[in-house]
N, C-alpha and C positions, 0 to 999 in steps of 0.2 A: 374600553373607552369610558373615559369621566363625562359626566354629566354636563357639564361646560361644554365639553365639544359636540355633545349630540346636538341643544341648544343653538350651537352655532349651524348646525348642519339643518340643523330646521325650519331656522332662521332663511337659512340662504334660499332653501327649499318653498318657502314661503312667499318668496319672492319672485321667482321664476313666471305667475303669470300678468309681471312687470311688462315682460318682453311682447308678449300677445297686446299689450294696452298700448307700448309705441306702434306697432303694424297697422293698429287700429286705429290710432290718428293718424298716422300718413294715410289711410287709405279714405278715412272719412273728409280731411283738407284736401287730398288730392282730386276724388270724385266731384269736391264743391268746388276745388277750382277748374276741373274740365265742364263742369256745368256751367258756371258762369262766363267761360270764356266762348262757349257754342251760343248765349242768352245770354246776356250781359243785364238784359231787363227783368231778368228771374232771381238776381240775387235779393232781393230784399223778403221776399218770399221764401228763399231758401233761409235764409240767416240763421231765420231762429231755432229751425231745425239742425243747423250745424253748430249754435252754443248749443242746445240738449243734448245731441250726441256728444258732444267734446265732455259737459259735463259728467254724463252717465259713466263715457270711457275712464274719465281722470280719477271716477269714482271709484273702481277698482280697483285702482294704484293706492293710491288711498288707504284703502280696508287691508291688501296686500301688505303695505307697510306698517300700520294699526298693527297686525296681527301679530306681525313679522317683530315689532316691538314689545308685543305683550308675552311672545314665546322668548327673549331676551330676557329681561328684565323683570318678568311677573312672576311670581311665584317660584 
């Protein structure tokens, strides 16, 4: 194997815990929307905690593709 393809395998490899970050906004918008539908008067309270989670989650993606770009094209 050339160097190119491992690269690309690493890349790809690098990216796989993509997949864990989707499961984990559907389950963090799914659990606030069975919340707010039991308590409709708890959503404003909830809110802010469901942007922090969204953020932290999306932040993973993120760093994953960050990486996943720098093992591409760096060096």
């Amino acid at each position: 194997m050339d160097i190119e393809t491992i690269k690309i395998i690493a890349a790809a490899v690098a990216l796989l815990p993509i997949l864990g970050v989707g499961i984990g906004l559907g389950l963090i918008f799914g659990s606030f929307n069975g919340a707010v539908s039991r308590n409709p008067s708890i959503q404003g309270s909830l809110f802010g905690t469901l942007i922090f989670g969204f953020a932290v989650t999306e932040a993973l993606a993120i760093f994953c593709l960050g990486i996943s770009l720098l093992i591409l094209f760096g060096l």
